[in-house]
DOFIGU-108705 format. One record per atom (N, C-alpha, C): residue number from 1; x, y, z; chain; atom name; residue in one letter. Coordinates in steps of 0.05 Angstrom, whole numbers. Layout:
// DOFIGU-108705
<NUM <X Y Z> A CA A>,
...
END
This chain:
// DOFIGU-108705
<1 <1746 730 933> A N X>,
<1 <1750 712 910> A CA X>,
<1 <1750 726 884> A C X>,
<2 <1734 738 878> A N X>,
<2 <1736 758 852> A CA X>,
<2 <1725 786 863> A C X>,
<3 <1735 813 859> A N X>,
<3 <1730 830 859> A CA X>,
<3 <1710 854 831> A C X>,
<4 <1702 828 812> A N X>,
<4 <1684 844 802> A CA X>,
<4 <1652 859 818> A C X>,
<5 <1652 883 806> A N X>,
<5 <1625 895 815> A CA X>,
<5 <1598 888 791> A C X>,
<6 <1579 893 801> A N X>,
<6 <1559 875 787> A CA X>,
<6 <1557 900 762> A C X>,
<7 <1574 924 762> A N X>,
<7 <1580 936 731> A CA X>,
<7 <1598 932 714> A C X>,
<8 <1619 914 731> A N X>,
<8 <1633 902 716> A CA X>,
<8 <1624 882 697> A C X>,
<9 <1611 871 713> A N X>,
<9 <1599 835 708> A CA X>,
<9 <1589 848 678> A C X>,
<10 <1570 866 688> A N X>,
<10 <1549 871 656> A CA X>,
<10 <1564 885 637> A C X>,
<11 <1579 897 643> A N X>,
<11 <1604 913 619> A CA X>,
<11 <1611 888 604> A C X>,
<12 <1627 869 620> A N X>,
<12 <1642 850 608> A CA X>,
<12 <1613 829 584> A C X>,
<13 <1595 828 597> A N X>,
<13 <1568 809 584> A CA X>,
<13 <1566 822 568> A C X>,
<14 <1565 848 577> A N X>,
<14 <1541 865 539> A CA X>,
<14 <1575 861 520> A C X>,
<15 <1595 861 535> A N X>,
<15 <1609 864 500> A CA X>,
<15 <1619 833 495> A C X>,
<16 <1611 812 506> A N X>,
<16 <1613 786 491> A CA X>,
<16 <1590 775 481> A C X>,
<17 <1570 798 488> A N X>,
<17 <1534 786 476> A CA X>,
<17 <1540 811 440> A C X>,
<18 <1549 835 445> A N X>,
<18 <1553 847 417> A CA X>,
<18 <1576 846 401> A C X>,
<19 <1597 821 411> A N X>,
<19 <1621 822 391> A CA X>,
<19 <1631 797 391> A C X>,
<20 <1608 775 405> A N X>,
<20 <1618 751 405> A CA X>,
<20 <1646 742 424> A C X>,
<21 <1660 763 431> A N X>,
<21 <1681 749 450> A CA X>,
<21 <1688 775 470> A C X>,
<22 <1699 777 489> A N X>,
<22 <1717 803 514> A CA X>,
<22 <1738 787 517> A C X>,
<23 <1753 800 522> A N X>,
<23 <1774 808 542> A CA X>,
<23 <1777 822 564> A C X>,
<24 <1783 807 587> A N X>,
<24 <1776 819 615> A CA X>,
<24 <1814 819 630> A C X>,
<25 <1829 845 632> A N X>,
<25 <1853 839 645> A CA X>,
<25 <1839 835 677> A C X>,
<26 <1862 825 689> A N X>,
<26 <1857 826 721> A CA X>,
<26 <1837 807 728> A C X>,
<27 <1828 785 716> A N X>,
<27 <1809 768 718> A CA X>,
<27 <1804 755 740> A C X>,
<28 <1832 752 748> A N X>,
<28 <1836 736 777> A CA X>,
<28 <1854 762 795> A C X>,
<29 <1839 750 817> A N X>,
<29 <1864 768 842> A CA X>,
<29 <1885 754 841> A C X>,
<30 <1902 776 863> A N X>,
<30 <1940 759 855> A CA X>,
<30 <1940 726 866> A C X>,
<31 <1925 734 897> A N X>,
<31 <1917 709 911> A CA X>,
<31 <1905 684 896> A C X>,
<32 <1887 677 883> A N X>,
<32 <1883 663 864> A CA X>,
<32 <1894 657 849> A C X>,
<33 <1905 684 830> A N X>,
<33 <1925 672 804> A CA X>,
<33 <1955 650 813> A C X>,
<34 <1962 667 836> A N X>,
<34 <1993 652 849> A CA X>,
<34 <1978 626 860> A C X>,
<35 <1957 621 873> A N X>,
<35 <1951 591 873> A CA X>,
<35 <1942 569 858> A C X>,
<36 <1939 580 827> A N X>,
<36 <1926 564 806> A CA X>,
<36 <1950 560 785> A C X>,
<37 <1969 584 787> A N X>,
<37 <1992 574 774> A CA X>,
<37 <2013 569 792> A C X>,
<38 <2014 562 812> A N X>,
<38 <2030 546 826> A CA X>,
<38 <2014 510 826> A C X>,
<39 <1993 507 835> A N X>,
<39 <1986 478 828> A CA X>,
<39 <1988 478 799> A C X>,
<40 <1992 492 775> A N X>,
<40 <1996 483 759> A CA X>,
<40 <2024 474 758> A C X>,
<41 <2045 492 757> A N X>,
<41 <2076 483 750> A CA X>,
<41 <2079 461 774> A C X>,
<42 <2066 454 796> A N X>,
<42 <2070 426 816> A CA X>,
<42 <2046 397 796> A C X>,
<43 <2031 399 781> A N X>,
<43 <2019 388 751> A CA X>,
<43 <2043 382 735> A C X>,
<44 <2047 391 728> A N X>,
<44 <2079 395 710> A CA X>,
<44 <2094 384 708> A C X>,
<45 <2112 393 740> A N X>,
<45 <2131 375 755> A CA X>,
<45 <2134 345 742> A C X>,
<46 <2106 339 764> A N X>,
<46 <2108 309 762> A CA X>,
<46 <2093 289 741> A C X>,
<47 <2094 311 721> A N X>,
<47 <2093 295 690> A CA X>,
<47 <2061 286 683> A C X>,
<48 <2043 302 699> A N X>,
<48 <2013 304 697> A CA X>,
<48 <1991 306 668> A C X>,
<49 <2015 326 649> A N X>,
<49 <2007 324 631> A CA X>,
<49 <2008 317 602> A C X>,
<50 <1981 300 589> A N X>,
<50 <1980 293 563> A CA X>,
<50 <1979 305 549> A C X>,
<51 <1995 293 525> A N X>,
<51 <1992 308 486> A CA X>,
<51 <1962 310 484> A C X>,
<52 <1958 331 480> A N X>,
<52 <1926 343 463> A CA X>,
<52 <1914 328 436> A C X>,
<53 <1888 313 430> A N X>,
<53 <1880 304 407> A CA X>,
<53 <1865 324 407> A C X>,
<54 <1851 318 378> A N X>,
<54 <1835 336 358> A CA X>,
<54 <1808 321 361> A C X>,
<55 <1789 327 357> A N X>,
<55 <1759 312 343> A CA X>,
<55 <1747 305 366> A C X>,
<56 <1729 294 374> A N X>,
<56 <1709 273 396> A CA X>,
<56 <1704 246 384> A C X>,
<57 <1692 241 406> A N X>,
<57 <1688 207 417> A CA X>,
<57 <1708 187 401> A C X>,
<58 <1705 166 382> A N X>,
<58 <1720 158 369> A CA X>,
<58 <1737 168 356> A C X>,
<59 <1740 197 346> A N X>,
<59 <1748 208 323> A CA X>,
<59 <1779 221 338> A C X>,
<60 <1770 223 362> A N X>,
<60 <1807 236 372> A CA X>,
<60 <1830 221 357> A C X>,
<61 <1844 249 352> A N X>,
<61 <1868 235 342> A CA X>,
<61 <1891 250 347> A C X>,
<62 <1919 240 360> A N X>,
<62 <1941 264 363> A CA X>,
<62 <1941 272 329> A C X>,
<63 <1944 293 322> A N X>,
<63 <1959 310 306> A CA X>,
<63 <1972 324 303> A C X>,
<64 <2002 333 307> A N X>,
<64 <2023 356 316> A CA X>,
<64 <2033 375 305> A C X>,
<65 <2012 371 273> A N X>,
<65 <2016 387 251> A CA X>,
<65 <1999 404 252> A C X>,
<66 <1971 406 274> A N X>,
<66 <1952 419 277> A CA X>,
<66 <1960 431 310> A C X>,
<67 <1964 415 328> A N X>,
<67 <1958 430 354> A CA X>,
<67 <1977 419 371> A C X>,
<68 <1995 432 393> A N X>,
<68 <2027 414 401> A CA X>,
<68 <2020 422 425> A C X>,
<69 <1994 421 447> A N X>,
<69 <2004 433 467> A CA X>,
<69 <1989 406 483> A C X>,
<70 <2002 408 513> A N X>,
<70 <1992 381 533> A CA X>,
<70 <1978 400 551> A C X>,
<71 <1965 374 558> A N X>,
<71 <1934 381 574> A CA X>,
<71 <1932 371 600> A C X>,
<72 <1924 378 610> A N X>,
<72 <1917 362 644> A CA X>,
<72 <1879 362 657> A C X>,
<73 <1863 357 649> A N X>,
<73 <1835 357 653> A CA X>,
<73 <1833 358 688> A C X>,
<74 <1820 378 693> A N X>,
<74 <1805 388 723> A CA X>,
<74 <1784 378 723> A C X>,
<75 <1791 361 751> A N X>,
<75 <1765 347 767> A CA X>,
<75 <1758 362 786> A C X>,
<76 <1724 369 792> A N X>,
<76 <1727 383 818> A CA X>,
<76 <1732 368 845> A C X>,
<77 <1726 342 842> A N X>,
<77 <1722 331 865> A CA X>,
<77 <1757 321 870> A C X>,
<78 <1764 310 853> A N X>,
<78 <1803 310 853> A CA X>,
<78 <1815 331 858> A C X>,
<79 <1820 351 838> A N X>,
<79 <1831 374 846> A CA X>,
<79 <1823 397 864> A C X>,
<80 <1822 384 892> A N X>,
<80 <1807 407 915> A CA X>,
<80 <1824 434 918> A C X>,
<81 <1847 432 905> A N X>,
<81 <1864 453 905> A CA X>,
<81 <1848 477 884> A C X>,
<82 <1838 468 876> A N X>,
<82 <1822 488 848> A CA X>,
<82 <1799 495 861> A C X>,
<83 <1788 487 883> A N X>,
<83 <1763 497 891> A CA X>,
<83 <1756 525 886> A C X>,
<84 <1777 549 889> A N X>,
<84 <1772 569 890> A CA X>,
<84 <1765 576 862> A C X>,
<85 <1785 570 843> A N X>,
<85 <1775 579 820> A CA X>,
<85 <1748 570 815> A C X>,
<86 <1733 539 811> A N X>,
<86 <1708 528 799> A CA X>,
<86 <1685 543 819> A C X>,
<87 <1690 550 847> A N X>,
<87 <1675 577 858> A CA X>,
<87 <1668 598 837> A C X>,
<88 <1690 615 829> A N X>,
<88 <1686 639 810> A CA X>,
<88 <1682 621 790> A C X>,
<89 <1689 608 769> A N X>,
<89 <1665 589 748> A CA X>,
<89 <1634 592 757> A C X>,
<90 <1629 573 780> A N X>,
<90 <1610 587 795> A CA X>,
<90 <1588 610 787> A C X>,
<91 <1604 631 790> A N X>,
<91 <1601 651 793> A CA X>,
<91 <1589 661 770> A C X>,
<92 <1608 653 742> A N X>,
<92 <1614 666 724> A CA X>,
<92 <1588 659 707> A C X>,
<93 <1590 628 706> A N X>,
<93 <1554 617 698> A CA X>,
<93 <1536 634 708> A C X>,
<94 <1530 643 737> A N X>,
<94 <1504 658 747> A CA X>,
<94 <1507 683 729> A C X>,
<95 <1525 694 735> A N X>,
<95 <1525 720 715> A CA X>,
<95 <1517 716 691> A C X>,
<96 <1528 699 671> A N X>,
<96 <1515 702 649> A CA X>,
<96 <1492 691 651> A C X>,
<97 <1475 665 658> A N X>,
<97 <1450 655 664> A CA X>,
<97 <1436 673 664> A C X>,
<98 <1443 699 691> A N X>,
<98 <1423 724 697> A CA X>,
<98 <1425 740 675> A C X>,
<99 <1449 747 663> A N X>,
<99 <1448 770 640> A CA X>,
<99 <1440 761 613> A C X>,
<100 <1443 737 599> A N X>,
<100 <1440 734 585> A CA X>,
<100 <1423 715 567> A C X>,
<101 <1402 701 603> A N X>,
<101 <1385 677 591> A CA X>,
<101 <1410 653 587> A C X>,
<102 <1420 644 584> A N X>,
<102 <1430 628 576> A CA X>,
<102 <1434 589 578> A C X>,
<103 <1422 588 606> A N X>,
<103 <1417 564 618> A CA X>,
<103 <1442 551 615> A C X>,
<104 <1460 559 625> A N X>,
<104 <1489 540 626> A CA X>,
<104 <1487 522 652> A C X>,
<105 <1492 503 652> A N X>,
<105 <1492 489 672> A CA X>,
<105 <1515 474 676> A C X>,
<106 <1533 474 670> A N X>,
<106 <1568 467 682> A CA X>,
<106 <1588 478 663> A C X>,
<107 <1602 459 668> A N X>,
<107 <1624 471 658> A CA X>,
<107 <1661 444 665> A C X>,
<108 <1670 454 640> A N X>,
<108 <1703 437 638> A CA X>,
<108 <1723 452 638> A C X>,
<109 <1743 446 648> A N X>,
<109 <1761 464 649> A CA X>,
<109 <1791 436 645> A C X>,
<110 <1805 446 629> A N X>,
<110 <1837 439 629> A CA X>,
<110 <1866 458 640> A C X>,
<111 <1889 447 647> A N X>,
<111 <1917 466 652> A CA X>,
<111 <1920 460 624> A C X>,
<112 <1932 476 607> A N X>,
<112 <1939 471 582> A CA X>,
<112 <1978 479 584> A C X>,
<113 <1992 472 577> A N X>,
<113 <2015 474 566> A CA X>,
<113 <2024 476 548> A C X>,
<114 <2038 502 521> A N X>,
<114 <2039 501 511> A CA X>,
<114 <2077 497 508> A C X>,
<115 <2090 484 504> A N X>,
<115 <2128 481 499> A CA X>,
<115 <2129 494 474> A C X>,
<116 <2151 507 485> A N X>,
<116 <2166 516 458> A CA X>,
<116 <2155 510 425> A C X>,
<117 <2151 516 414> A N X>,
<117 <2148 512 388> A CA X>,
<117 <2120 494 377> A C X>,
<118 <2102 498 404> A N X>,
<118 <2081 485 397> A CA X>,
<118 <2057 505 389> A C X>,
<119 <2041 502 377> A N X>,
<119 <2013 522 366> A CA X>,
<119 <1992 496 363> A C X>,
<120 <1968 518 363> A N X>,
<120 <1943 502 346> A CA X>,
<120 <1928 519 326> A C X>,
<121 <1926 509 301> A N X>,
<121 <1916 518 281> A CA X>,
<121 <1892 531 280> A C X>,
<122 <1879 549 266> A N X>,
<122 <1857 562 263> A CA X>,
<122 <1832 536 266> A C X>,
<123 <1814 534 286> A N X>,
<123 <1791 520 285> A CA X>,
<123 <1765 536 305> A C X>,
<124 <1748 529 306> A N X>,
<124 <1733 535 328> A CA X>,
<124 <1722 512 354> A C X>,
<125 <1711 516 370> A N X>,
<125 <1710 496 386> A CA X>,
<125 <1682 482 400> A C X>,
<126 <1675 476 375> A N X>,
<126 <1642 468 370> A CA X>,
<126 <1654 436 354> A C X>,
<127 <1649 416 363> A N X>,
<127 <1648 394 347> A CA X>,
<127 <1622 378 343> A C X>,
<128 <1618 372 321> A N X>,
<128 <1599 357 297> A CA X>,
<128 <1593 336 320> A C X>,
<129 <1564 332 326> A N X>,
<129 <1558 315 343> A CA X>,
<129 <1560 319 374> A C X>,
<130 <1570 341 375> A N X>,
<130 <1565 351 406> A CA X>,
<130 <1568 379 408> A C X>,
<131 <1549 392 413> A N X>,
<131 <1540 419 416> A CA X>,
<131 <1539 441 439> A C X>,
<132 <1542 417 457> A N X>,
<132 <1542 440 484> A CA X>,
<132 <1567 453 500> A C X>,
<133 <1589 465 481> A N X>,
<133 <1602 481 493> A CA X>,
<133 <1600 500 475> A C X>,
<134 <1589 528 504> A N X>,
<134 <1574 545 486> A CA X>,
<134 <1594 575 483> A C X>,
<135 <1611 573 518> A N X>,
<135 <1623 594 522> A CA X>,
<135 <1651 590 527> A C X>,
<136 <1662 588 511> A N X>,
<136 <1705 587 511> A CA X>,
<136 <1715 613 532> A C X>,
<137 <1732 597 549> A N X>,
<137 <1732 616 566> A CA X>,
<137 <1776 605 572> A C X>,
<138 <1797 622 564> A N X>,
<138 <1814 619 565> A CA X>,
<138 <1825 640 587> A C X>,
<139 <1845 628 615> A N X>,
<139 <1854 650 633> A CA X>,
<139 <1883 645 631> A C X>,
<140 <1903 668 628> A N X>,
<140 <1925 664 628> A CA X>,
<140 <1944 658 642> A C X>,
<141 <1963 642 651> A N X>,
<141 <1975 642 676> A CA X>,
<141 <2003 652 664> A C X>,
<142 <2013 666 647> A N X>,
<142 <2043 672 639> A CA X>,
<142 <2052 700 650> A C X>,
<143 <2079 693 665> A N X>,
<143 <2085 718 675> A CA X>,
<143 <2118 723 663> A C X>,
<144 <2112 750 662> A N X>,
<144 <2133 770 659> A CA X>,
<144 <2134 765 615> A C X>,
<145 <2112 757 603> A N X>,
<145 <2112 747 579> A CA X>,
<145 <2114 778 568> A C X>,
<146 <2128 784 548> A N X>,
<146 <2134 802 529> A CA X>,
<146 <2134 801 499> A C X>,
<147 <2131 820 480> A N X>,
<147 <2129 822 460> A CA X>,
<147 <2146 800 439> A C X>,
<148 <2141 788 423> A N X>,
<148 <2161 772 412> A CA X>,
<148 <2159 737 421> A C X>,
<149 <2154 741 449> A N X>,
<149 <2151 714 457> A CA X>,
<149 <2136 700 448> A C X>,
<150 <2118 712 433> A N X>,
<150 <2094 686 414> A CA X>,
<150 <2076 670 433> A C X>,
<151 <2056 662 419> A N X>,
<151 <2040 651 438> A CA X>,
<151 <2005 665 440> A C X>,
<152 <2012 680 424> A N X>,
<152 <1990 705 411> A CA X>,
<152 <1955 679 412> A C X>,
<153 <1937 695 420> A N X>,
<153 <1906 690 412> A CA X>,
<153 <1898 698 393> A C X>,
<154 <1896 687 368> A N X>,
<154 <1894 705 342> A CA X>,
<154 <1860 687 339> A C X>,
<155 <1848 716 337> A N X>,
<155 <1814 712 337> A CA X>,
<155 <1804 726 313> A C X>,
<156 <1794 713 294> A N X>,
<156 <1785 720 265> A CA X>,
<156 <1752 730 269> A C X>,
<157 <1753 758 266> A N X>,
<157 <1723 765 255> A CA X>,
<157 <1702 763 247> A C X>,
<158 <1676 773 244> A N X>,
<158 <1665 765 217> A CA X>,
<158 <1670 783 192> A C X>,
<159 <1679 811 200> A N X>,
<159 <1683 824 180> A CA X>,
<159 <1713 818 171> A C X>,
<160 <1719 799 175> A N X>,
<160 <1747 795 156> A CA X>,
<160 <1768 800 178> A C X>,
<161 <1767 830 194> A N X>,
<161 <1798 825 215> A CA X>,
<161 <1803 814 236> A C X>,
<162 <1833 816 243> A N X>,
<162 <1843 785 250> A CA X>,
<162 <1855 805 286> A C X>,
<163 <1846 792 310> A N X>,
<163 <1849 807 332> A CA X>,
<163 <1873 789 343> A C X>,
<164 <1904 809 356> A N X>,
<164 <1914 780 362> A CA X>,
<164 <1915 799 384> A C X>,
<165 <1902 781 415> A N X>,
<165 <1911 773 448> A CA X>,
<165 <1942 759 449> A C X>,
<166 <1951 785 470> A N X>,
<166 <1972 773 490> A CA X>,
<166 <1970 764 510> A C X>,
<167 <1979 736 518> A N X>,
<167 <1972 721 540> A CA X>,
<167 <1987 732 562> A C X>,
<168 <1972 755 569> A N X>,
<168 <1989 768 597> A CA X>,
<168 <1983 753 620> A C X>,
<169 <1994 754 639> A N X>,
<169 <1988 740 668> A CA X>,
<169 <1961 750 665> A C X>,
<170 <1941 729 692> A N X>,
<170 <1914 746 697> A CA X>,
<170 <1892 749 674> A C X>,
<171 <1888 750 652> A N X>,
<171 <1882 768 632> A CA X>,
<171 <1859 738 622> A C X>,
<172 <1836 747 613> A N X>,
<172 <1813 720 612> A CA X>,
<172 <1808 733 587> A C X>,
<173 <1804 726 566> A N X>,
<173 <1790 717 540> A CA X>,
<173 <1766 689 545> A C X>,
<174 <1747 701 534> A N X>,
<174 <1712 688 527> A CA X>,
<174 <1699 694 497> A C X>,
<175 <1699 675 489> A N X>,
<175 <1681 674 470> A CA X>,
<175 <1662 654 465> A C X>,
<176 <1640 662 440> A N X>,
<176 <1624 639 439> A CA X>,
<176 <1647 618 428> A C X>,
<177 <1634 591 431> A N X>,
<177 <1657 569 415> A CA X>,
<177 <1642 561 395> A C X>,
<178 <1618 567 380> A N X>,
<178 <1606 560 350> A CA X>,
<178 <1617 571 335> A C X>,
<179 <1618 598 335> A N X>,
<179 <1619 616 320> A CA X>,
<179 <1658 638 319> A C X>,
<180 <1666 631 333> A N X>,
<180 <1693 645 325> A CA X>,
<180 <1713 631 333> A C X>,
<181 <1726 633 304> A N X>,
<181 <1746 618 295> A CA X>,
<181 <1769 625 312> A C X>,
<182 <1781 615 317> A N X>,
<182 <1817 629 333> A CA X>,
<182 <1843 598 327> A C X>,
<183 <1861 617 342> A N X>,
<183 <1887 605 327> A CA X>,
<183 <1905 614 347> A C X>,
<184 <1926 593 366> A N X>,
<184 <1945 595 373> A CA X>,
<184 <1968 605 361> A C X>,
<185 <1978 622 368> A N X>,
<185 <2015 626 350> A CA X>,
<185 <2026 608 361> A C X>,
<186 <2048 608 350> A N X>,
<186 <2071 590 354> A CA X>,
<186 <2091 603 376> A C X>,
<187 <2095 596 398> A N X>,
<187 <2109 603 422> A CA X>,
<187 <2134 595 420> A C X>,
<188 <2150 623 431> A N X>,
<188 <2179 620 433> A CA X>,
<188 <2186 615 469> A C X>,
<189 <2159 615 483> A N X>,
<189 <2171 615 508> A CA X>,
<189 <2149 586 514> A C X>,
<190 <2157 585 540> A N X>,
<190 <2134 554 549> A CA X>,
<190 <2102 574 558> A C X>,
<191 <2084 573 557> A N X>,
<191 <2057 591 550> A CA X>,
<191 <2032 570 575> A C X>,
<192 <2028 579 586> A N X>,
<192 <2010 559 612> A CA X>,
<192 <1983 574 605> A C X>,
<193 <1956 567 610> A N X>,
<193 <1935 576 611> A CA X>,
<193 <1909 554 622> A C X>,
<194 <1898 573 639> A N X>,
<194 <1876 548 644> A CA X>,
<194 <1847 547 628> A C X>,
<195 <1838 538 608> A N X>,
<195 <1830 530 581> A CA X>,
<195 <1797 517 600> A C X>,
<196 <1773 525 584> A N X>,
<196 <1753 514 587> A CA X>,
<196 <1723 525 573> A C X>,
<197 <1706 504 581> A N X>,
<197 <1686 515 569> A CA X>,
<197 <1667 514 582> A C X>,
<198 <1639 535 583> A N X>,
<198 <1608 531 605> A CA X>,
<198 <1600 520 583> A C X>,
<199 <1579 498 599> A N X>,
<199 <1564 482 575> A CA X>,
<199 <1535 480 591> A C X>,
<200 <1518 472 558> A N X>,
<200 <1492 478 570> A CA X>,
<200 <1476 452 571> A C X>,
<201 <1495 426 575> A N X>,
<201 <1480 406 576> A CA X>,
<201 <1502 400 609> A C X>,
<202 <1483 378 613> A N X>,
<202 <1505 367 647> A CA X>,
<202 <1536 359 638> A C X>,
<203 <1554 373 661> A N X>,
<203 <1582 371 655> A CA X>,
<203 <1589 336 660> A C X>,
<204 <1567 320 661> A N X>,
<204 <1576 293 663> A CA X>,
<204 <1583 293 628> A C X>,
<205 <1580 300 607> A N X>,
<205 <1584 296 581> A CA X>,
<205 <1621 294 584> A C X>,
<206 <1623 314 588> A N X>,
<206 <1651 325 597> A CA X>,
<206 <1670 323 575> A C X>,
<207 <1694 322 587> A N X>,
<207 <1717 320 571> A CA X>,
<207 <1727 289 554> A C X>,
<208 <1710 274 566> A N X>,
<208 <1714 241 554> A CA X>,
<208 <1699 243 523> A C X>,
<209 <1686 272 514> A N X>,
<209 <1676 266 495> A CA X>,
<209 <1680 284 477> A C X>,
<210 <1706 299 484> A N X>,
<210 <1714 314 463> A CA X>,
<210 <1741 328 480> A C X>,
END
């Protein structure tokens, strides 16, 4: 299911515990990745997914001037096709729990879609009144994506510079979600990723509330 070694695991921890976010290529094996983006584009297909709002509980609101991409929310108990991945989720909680104290106790995950010409603006992913998503965790599913195609992870510093991620196939970006700001580019190609967060209160809060 994942081929990290437990020096991997802690390589990848110590540099999202001293820089606030990693980048891990190869995140998923091929086997995994071809079965998570294949139930995604069969998601797709048959028109599975919604326009993205902004804000929690009452406060969602579409806005297309801020963020243009559709969403599809992962159930574990619905989507048994995902088992393998929420396994390594799984996984990924114990690791940090063990490395970093952390007491995460679940976790949400979305298929995100981004079409042509859609972005989301610089925000972070902590909302006012709900606190417990602690660890942003983005995996890429885009293949054969090249320079130009847009679609960039643009992750703002504290010292001022600005980091932009290519959404290569495979390729997982984590960060905290209080504290660092990021920003979708604007995509010239269609941009797929499976989008989520570990949280440290019970994942019954979930996605109905933000």
């Amino acid at each position: 299911m994942n081929k990290f070694s437990e020096e991997q695991w802690i390589n990848s921890v110590d540099q999202l515990a001293q820089n606030d976010f990693v980048v891990i290529d190869d995140f998923l094996d091929k086997q995994l990745f071809e079965s998570i983006r294949t139930y995604f584009l069969n998601r797709l297909e048959v028109d599975g997914f919604s326009d993205a709002a902004i804000g929690a509980l009452n406060q969602k609101q579409l806005e297309k001037s801020i963020r243009g991409d559709k969403i599809y929310w992962l159930e574990r108990k619905n989507d048994i096709e995902m088992e393998p991945f929420f396994q390594l989720s799984d996984e990924l909680i114990q690791q940090l729990n063990q490395l970093c104290y952390l007491s995460l106790s679940g976790c949400e995950f979305h298929l995100a879609h981004y079409p042509i010409g859609a972005f989301y603006k610089k925000h972070i992913d902590q909302f006012k009144g709900r606190s417990n998503r602690l660890i942003s965790v983005i995996i890429y599913l885009n293949v054969g994506w090249k320079p130009g195609d847009g679609g960039e992870l643009k992750i703002f510093k504290e010292n001022g510079e600005e980091l932009l991620v290519e959404p290569l196939a495979g390729r997982c970006v984590m960060f905290k979600s209080d504290t660092v700001p990021h920003e979708v580019m604007k995509t010239q190609v269609n941009r797929y990723s499976l989008t989520g967060w570990l949280l440290y209160q019970p994942s019954t809060l979930g996605y109905l509330l933000g």
